[in-house]
Each structure stands twice: as structure tokens, then as C-alpha cells.
ZAKOL-700925 format. One line per 8 residues: number of its first residue (from 1); for each residue z, y, x of N, C-alpha, C. Coordinates in Angstrom, 1 decimal. Atoms other than C-alpha are relative to their C-alpha. Layout:
<vexlos>
NUM) Z,Y,X,Z,Y,X,Z,Y,X | ...
</vexlos>
This chain:
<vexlos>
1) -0.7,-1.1,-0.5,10.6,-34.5,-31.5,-0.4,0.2,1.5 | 0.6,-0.1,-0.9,9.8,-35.3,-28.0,-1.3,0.5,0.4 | 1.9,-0.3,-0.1,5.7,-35.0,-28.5,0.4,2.1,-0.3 | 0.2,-1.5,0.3,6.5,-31.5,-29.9,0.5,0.7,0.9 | 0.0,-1.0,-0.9,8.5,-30.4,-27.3,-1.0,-0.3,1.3 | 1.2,-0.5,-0.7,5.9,-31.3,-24.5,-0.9,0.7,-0.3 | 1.7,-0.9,0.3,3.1,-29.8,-26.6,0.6,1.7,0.6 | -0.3,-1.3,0.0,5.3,-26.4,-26.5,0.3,0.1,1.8
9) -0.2,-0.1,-1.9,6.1,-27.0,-22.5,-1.6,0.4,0.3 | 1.8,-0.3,-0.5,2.2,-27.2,-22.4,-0.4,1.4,-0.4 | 0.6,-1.5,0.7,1.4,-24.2,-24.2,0.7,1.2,0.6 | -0.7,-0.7,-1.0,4.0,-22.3,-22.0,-0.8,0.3,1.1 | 1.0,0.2,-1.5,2.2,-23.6,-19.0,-1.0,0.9,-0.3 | 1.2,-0.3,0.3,-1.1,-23.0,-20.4,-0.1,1.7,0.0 | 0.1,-1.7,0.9,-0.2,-19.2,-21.8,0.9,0.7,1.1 | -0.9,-1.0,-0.8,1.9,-17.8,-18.7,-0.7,0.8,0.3
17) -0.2,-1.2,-0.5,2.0,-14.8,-17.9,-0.8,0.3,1.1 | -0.3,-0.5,-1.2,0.5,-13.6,-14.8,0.6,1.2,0.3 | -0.5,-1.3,-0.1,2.8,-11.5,-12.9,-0.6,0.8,0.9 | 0.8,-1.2,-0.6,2.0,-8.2,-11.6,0.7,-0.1,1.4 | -0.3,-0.8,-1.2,2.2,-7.6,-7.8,-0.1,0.6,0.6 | -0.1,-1.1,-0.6,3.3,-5.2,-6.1,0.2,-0.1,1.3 | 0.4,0.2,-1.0,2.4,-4.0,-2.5,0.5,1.1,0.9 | 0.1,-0.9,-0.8,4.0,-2.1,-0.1,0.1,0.2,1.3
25) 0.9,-0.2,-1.4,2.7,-0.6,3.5,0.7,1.0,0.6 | -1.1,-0.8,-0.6,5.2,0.6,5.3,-0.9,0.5,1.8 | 0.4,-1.1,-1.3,4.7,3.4,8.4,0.2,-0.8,1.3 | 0.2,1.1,-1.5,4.3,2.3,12.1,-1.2,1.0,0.6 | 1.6,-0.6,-1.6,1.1,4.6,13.7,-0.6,-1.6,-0.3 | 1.1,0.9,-0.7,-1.3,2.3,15.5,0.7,-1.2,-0.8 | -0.6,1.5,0.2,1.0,-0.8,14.3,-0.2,-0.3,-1.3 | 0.1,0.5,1.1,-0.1,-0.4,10.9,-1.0,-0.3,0.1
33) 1.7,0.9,0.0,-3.5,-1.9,11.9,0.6,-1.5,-0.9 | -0.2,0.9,0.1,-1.6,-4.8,11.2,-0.2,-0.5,-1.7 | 0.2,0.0,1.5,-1.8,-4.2,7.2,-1.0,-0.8,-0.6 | 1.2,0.5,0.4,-5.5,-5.2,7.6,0.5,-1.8,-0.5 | 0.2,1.4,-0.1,-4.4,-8.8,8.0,0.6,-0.4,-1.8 | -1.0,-0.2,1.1,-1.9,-8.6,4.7,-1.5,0.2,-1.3 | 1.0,-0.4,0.9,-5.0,-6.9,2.9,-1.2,-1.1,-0.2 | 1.5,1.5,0.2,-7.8,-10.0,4.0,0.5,-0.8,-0.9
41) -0.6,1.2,0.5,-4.9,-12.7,2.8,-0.3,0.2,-1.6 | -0.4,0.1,1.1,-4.6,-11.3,-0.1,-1.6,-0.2,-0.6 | 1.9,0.2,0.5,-8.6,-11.1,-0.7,-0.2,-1.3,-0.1 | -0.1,1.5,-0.3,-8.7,-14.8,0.4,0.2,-0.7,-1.6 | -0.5,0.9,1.8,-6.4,-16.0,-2.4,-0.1,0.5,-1.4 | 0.2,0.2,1.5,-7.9,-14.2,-5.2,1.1,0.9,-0.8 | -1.3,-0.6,0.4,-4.7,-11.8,-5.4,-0.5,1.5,0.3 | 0.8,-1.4,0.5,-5.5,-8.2,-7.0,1.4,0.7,0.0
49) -1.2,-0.8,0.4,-2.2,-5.9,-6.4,0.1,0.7,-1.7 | -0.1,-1.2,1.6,-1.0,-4.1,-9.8,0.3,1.1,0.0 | -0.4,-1.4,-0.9,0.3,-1.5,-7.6,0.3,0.1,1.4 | 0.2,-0.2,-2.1,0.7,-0.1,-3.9,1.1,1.2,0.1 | -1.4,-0.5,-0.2,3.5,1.7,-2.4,-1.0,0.5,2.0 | 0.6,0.1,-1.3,2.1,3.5,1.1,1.2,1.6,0.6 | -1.2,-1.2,-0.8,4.6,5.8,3.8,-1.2,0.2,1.2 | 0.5,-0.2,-1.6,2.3,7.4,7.1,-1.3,-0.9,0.0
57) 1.0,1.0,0.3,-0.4,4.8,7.9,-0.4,-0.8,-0.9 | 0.6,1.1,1.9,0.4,2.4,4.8,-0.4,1.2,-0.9 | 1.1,-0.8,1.6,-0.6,5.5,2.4,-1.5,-0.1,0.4 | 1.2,0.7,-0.2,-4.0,5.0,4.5,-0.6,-0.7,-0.5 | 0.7,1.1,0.1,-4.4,1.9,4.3,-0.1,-0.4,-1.5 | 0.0,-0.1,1.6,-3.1,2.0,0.6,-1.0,0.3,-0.7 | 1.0,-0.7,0.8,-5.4,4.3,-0.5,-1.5,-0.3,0.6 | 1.2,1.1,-0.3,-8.2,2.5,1.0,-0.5,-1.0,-0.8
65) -0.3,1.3,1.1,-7.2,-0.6,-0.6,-0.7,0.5,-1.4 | -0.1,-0.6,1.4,-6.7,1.2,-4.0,-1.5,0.6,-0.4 | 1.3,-0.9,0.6,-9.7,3.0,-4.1,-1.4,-1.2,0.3 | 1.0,1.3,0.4,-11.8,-0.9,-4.2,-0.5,-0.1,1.2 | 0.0,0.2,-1.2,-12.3,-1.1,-0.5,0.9,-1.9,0.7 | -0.9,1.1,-0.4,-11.4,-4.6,0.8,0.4,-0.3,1.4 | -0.2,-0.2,-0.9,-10.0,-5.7,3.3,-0.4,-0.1,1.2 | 0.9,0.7,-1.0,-12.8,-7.2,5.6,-0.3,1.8,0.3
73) 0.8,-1.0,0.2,-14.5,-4.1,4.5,1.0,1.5,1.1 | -1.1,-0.6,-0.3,-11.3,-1.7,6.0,0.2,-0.4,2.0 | -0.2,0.5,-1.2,-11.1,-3.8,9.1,-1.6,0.5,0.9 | 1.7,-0.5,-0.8,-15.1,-2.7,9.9,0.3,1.5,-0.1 | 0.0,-1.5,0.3,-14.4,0.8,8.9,1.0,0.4,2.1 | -0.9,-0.2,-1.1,-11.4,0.8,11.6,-0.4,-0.3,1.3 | 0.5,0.3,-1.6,-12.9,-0.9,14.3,-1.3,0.5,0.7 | 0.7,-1.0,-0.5,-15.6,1.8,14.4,0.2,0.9,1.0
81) -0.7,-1.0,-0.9,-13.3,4.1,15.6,1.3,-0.7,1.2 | -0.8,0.3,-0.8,-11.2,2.0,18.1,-0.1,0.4,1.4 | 0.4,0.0,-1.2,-10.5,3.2,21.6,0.5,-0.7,1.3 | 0.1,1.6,-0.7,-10.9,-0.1,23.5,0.3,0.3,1.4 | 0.1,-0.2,-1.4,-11.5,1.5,26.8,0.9,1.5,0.6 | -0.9,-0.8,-0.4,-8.6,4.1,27.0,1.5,-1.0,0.6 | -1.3,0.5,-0.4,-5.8,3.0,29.1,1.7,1.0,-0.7 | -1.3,-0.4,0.5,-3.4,5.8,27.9,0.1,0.9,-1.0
89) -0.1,-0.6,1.0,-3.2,7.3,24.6,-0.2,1.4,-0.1 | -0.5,-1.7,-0.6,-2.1,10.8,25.8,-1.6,0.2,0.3 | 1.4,-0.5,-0.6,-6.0,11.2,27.3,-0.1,0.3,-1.2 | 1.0,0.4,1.1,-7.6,11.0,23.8,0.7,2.0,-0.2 | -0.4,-1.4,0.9,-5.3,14.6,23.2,-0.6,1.2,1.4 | 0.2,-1.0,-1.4,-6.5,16.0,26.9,-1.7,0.2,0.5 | 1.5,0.3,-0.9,-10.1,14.9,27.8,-0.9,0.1,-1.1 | 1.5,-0.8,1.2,-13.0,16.8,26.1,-0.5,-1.0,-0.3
97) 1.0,1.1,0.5,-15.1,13.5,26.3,0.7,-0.7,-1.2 | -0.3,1.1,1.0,-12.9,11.6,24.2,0.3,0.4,-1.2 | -0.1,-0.8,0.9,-12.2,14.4,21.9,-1.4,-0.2,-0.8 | 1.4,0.1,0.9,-15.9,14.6,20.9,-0.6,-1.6,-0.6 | 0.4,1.6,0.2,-16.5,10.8,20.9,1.2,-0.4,-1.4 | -0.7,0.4,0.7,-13.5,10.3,18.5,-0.9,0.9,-1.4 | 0.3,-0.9,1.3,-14.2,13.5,16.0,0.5,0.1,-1.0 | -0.9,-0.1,1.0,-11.2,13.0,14.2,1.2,0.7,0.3
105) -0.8,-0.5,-0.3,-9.2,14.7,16.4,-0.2,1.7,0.4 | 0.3,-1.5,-0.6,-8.7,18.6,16.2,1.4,0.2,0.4 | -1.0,-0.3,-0.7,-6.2,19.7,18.5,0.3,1.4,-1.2 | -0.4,-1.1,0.5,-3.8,22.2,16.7,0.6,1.1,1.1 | -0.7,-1.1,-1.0,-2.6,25.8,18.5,0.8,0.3,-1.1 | -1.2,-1.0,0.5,0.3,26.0,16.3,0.9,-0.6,0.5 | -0.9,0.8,-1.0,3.4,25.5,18.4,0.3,-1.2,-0.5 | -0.7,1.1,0.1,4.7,22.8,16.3,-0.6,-1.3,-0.5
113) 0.9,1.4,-0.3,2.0,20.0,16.5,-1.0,0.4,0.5 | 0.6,-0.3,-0.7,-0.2,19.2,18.6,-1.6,-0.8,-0.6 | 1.3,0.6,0.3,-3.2,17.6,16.1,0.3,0.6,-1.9 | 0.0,-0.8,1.2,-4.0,19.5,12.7,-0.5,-1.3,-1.2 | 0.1,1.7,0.6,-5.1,16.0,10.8,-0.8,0.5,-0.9 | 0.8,0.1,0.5,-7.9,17.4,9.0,-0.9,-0.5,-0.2 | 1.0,1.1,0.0,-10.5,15.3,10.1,0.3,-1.0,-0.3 | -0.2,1.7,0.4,-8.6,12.0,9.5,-0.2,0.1,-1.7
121) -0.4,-0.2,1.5,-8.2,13.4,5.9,-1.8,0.3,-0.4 | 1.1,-0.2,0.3,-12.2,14.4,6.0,-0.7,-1.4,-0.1 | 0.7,1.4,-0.6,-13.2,10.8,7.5,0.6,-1.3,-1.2 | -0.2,0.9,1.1,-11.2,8.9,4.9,-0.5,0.5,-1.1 | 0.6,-0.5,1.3,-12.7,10.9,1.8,-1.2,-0.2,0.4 | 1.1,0.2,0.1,-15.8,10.0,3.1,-0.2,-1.3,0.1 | -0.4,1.1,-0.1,-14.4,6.5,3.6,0.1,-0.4,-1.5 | 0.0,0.4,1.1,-13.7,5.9,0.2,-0.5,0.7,-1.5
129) 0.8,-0.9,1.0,-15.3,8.5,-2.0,1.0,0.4,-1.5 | -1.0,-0.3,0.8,-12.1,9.4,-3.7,0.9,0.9,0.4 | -0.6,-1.4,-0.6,-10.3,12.7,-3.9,1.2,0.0,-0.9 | -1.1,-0.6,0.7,-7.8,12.4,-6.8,0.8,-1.7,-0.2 | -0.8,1.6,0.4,-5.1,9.4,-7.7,-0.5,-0.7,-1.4 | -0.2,1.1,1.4,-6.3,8.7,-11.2,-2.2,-0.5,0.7 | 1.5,0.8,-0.2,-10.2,7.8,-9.7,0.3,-1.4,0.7 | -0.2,0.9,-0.4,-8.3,4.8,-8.2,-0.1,-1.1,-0.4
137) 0.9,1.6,0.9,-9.1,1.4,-9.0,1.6,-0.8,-0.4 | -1.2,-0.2,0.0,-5.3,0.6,-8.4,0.7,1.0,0.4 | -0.8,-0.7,-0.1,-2.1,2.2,-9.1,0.7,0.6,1.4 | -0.6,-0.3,-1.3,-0.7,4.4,-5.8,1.1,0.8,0.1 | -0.6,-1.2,-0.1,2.3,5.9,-4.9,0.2,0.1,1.7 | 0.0,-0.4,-1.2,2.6,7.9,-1.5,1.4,0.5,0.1 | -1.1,-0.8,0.0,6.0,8.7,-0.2,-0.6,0.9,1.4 | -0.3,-0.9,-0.8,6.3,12.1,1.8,1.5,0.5,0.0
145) -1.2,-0.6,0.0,9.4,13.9,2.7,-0.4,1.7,0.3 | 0.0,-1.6,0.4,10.2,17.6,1.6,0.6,0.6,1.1 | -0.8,-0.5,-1.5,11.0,19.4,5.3,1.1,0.5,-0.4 | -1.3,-0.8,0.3,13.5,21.9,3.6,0.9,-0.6,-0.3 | -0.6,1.1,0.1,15.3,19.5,1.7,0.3,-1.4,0.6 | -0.5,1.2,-0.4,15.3,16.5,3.2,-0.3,-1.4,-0.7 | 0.6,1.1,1.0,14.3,14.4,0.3,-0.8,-0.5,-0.3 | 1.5,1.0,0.1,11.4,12.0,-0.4,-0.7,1.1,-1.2
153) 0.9,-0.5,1.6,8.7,13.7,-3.0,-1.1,-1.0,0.3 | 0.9,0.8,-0.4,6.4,11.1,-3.9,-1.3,0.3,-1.0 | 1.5,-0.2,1.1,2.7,11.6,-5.4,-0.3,-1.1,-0.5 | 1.0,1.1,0.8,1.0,9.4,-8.2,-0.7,0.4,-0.4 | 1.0,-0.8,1.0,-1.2,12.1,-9.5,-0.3,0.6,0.8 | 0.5,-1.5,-0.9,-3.4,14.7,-8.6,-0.7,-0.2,1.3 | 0.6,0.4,-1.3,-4.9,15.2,-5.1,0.7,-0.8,1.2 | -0.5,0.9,-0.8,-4.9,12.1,-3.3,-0.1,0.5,1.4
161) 0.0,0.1,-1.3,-5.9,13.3,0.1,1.0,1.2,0.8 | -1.1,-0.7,-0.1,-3.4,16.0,0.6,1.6,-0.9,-0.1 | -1.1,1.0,0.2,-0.8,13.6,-0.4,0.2,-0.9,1.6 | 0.3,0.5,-1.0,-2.0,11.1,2.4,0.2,0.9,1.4 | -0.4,-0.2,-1.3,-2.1,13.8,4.8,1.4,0.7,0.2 | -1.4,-0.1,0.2,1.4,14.8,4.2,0.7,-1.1,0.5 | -0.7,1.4,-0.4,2.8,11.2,4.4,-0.1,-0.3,1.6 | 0.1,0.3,-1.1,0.9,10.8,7.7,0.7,1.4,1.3
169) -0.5,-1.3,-1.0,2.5,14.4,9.6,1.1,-0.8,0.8 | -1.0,0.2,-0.8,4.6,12.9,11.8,0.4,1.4,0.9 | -0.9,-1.1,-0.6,6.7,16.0,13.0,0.2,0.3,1.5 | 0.4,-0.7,-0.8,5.4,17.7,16.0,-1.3,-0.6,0.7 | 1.2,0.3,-0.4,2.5,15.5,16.2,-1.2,0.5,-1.0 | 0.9,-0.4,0.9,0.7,16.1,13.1,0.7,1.3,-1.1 | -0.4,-0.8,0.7,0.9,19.6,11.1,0.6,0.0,-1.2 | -0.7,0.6,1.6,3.0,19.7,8.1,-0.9,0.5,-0.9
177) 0.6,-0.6,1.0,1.4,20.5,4.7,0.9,0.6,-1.2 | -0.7,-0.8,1.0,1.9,22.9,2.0,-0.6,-0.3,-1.4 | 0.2,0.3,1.4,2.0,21.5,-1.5,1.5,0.4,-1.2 | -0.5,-0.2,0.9,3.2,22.6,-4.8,1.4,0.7,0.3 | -0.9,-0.9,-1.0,5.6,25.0,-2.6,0.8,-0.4,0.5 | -0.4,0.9,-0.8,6.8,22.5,-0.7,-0.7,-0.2,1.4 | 0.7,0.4,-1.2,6.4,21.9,3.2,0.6,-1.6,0.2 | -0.1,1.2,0.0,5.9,18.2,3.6,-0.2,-0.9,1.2
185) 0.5,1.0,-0.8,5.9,15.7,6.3,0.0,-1.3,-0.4 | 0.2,1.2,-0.6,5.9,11.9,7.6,1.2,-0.3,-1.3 | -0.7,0.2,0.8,7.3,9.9,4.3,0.9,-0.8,1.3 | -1.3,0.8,-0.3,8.9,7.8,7.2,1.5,0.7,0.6 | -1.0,-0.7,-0.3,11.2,10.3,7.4,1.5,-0.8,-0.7 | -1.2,-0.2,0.7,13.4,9.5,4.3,-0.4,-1.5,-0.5 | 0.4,1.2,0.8,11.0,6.1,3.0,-0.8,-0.6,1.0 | 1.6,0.1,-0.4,9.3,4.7,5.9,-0.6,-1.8,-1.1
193) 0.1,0.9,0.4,9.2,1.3,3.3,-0.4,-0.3,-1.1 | -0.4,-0.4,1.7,8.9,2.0,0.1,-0.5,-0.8,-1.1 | 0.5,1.0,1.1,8.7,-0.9,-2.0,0.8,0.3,-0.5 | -0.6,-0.4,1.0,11.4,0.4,-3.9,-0.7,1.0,-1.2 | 0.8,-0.5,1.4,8.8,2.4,-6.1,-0.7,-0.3,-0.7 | 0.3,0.9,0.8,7.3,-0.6,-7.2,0.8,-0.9,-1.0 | -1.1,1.0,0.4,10.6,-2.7,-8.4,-0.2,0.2,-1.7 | -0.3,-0.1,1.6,10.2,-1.0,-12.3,-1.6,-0.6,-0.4
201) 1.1,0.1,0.8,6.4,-1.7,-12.8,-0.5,-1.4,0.7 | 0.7,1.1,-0.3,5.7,-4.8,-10.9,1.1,-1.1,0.1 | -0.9,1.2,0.0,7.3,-8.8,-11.2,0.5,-0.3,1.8 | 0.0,0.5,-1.4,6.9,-9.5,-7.3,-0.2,1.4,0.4 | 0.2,-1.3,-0.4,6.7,-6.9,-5.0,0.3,-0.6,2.0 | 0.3,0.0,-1.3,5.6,-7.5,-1.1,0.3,1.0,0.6 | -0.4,-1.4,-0.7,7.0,-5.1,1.4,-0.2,-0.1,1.5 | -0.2,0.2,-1.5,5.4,-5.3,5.1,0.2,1.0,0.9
209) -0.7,-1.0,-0.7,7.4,-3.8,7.6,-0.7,-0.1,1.8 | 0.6,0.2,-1.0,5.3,-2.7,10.9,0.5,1.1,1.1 | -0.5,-0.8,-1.1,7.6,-0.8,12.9,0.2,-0.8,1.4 | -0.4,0.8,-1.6,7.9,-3.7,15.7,1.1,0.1,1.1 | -1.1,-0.8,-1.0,10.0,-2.8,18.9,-0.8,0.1,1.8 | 0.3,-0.6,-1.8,9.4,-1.6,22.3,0.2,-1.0,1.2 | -0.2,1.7,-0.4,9.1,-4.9,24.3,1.1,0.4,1.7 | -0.6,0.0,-1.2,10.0,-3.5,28.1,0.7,1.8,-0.2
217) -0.5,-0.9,-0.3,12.4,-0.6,29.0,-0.7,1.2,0.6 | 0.5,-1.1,-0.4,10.7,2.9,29.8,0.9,0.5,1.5 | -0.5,-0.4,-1.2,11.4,3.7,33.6,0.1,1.7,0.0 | -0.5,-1.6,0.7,11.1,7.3,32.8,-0.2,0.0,-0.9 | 0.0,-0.1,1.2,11.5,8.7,29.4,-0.6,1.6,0.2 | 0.8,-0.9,0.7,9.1,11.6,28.9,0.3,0.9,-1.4 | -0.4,-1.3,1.1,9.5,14.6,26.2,-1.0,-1.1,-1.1 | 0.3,0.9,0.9,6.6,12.5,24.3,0.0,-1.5,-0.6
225) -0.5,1.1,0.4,7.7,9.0,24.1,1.5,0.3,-0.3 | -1.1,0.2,0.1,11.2,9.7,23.9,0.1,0.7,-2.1 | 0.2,-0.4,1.3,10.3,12.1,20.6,-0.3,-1.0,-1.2 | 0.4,1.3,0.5,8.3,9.3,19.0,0.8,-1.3,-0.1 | -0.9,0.8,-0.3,10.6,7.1,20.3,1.1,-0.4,-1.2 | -0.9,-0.1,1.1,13.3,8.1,18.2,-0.4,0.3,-1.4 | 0.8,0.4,1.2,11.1,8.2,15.2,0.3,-1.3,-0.6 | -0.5,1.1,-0.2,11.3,5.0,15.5,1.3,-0.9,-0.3
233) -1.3,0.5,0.2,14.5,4.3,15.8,0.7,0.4,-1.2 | -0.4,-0.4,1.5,15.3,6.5,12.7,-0.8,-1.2,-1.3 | 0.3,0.8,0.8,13.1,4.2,10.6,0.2,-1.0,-0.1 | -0.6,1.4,-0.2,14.3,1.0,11.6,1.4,0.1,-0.3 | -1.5,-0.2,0.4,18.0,2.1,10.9,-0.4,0.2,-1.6 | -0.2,-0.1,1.2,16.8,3.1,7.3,-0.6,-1.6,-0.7 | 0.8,1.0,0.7,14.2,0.1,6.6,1.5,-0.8,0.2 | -1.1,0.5,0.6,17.9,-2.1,7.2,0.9,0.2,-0.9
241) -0.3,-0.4,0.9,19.8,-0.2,5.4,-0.7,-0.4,-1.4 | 0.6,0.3,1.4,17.6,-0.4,2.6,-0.1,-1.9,-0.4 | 0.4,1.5,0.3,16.8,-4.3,2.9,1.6,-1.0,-0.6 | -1.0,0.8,0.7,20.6,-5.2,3.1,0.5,0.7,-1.3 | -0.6,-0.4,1.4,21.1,-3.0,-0.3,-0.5,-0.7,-1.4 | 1.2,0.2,1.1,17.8,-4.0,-2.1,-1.1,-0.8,0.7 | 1.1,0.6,-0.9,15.8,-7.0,-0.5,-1.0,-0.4,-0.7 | 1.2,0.1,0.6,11.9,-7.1,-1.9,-0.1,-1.3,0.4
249) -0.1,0.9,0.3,11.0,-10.2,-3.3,-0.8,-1.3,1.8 | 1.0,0.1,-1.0,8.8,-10.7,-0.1,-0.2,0.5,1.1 | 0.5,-1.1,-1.4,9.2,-9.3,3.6,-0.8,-0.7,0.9 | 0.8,0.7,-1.5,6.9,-9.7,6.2,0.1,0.8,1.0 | -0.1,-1.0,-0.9,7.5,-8.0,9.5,-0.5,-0.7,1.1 | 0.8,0.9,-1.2,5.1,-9.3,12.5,0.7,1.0,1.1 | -1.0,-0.1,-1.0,6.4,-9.7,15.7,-1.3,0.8,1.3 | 0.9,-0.8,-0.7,4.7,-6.4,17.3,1.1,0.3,0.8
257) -1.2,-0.2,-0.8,6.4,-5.9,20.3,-1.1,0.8,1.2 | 0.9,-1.2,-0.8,5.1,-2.9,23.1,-1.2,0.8,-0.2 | 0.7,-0.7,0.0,3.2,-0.7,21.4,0.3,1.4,-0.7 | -0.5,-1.1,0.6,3.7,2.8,20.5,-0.5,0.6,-1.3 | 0.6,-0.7,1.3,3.0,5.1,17.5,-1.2,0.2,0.0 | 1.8,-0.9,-0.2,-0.2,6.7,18.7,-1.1,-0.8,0.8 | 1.5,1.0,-0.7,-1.9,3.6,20.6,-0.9,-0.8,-0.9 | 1.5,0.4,0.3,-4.7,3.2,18.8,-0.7,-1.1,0.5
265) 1.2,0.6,-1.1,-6.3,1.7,21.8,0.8,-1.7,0.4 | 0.3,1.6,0.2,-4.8,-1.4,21.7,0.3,-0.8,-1.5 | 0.4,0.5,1.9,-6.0,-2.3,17.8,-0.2,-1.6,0.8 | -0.1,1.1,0.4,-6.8,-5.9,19.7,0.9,-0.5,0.3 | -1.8,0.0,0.0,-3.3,-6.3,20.9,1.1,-0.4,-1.3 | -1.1,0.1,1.5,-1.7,-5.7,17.6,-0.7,-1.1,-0.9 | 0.5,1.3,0.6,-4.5,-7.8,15.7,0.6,-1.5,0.2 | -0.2,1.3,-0.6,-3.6,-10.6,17.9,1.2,0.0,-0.1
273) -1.4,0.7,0.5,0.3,-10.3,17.5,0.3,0.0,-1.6 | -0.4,0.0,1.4,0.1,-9.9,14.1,-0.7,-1.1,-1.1 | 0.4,1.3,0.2,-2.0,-12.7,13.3,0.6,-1.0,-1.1 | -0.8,0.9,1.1,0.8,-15.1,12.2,0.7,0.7,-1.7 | -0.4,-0.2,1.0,1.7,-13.1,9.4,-0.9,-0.6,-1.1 | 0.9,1.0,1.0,-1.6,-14.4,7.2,1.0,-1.1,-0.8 | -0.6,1.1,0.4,0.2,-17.5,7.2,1.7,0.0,-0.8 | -1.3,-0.6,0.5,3.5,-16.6,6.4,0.3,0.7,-1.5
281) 0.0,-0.5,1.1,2.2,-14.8,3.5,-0.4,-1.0,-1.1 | 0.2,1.0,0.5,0.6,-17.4,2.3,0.8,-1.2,-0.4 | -0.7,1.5,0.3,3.4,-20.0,2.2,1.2,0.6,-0.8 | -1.1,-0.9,0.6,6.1,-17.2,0.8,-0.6,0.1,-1.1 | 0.3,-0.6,1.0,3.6,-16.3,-2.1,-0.2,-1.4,-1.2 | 0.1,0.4,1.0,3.5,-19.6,-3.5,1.8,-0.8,-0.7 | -1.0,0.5,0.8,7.0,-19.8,-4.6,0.3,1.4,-1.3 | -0.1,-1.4,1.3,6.0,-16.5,-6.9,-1.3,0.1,-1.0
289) 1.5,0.0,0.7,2.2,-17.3,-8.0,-0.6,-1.6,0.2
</vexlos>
């Protein structure tokens, strides 16, 4: 009786399951550079998501991922376009030179943003050579929020890059879009986190949160950081909310501290505080794989 039950312990072992994980890439601007590192680890160990969950920059980076792009591969793509030798963000929207050197940025003349986000939506379709959600290699869902309502609408079908630039509108920086008669912005409106749309189809479910904090006090508060600002602060009030109701099996949140939405320009800044997360993920994931 004993020999039979080890044989059936072994055959358990032997015959498990793997479980499906799930991945989600929560909003931040410039701070979701930090995703890259989340995306190498997982390359490393041999770990294929089953699904992706992306709000503002994580639907980027998501649909990067998703569409068979790895993460090394993601991290070369981005650090094409880094701008290393800007001191202050705000130039990149004022100074012709850096306008043409970027080429992703077209200033918008409609009062209510000041960058039309066509080009980031051109530069990623030519980034991953994918235009719709079912050409994806993994499963994606994008949260946006519906302006009128107020409510999250999320895409899994249909046109991926419309979706993405929807998610990424942050509200007077980037133009809103018009889908399926809906005006749409910045999912971190109503989801900047959204591993909750993984919880029904995946066993595990990773959720990294790259909203950081503002390390020193602003001596003046400006019309544009104070806007952004409180972006911010609305998303960090919901991602708690959400964590103490429903906490994913997996958080990682690197300790990004002084950098704003739209700094770009310090990608080695954020690489370098975000660093320890690798590890972190790595010692969390083997109490689930």
C-alpha cells in the first residue's frame, strides 16, 4: 500500500500541471521603462506569460511583449529613442531640434492636448509588425477609460493600435480617441493596474506597479507638473484601493523615486533604480513555479 501510494505521488509530480501566468503592466509614463527589467527576468527563466494585462505605457510594453518581441529585444528598440542629453522634459515639446531628432512627437493645435500620439502609434506598428489583437502571439487585454462615462472599456479584439493609443492619452497631454463611439483616454484613469483581468484565465498572475513617488518637494508647482502631478496621485489612491480588496498573487513595485510622467530622459535613472526588482521576482516566483 505504501509502494502504490508513492508511485501515485510520483505520477502527480511527474504529470503537473503547468500553471498559466499571468502578467500585468501597470501605467507610470517614463517609469514604465522599468517593465523592461520584469520582461528580461522572465526571458531568463524560461517563463512564457499566458496572458498580459497593459494600462498607458504597460499596454506598450504589453503589446510589444505579446506580439513575440523579447525583452532584450524591447530594451534595444527603447534605447534608440532615449533622450540622454535633455535636462528638462518640457524642451523636447518646445525646441524644433529635438522635435525632428525625436519624430515621434507631433505637437497637437487642439486646445485640449498638447501631442497628437500618432507617431508613437506609427513607430510601434513598425516596431512589432502587428495591427490587430488576434495576430498576437499572446493573449492582450488593454484597459482604457470611456471620458463620458467614466468607466474602464477594455479591448481584446480588433485593432490593436487604436486600443494602445487610447490607453496611453493621458488627458491634456495626449489626444483622446474615438472608438466604436466612444471618446477614450489614459486606462489609468479608472485601471491604472489591471491584473484583475487576468484573475479568471490565469493560475498566477504578476502585477507590477510603476507609479513610484516624487522623491523632493516642488519649490514651485507649475500648471504642468501640478496636472500630471495629480494623475498620479489619483492612481496611487486606486492601485491601494484595489490591492487591499484583491491582492495579485505577485506585486512588485520598484523603488522609483523622482521622476515624472514624461521624463524620458532619465531611462538610465529609472533602469538603475529599478534594477532590484529582477531579483525579487525571481525569489517570489518560486513559491508558484
Amino acid at each position: 500500500m505504501i509502494l502504490l501510494s508513492c508511485q501515485k505521488n510520483l505520477m502527480k509530480l511527474f504529470h503537473k500541471k503547468p500553471k498559466k501566468i499571468g502578467l500585468a503592466l501597470g501605467g507610470g509614463g517614463a517609469r514604465g521603462l522599468a517593465h523592461i527589467h520584469v520582461l528580461e527576468t522572465l526571458d531568463e527563466l524560461g517563463i512564457r506569460p499566458s496572458a498580459i494585462s497593459g494600462t498607458s505605457i504597460g499596454s506598450i510594453m504589453g503589446a510589444l511583449y505579446a506580439s513575440g518581441l523579447s525583452g532584450s529585444e524591447i530594451r534595444t528598440l527603447v534605447d534608440r529613442l532615449m533622450l540622454r542629453d535633455v535636462e528638462n522634459i518640457k524642451d523636447v515639446l518646445t525646441r524644433k531640434d529635438l522635435l525632428k531628432w525625436v519624430g515621434m512627437i507631433d505637437p497637437s493645435f487642439h486646445r485640449g492636448s498638447l501631442i497628437k500620439g500618432e507617431k508613437i502609434i506609427q513607430f510601434l506598428a513598425e516596431s512589432m509588425e502587428c495591427s490587430a489583437f488576434e495576430e498576437l502571439e499572446i493573449p492582450l487585454s488593454i484597459s482604457t477609460t470611456d471620458y463620458l462615462s467614466g468607466t474602464e472599456t477594455v479591448f481584446r479584439s480588433g485593432d490593436l493600435l487604436s486600443a494602445v493609443r487610447a490607453s496611453i492619452a493621458i488627458p491634456g497631454v495626449f489626444s483622446p480617441v474615438e472608438r466604436d463611439g466612444k471618446l477614450l483616454v489614459d486606462g489609468g484613469l479608472v485601471n491604472p493596474l489591471p491584473y484583475n483581468l487576468l484573475h479568471k484565465q490565469c493560475d498566477v498572475v504578476i502585477a507590477v506597479d510603476v507609479i513610484g513617488s516624487l522623491e523632493k518637494p516642488l519649490k514651485k508647482l507649475d500648471f504642468f507638473d501640478a496636472t500630471l502631478g495629480s494623475f498620479d496621485i489619483v492612481q496611487s489612491s486606486l492601485i491601494a484601493e484595489q490591492l487591499r480588496r484583491d491582492p495579485p498573487d505577485i506585486y512588485l513595485k520598484p523603488d522609483l523615486r523622482g521622476i515624472r510622467i514624461l521624463e524620458f530622459n532619465k531611462a538610465d535613472q529609472i533602469f538603475e533604480q529599478s534594477e532590484p526588482i529582477r531579483d525579487e521576482l525571481r525569489k517570489k516566483l518560486k513559491a508558484f513555479v
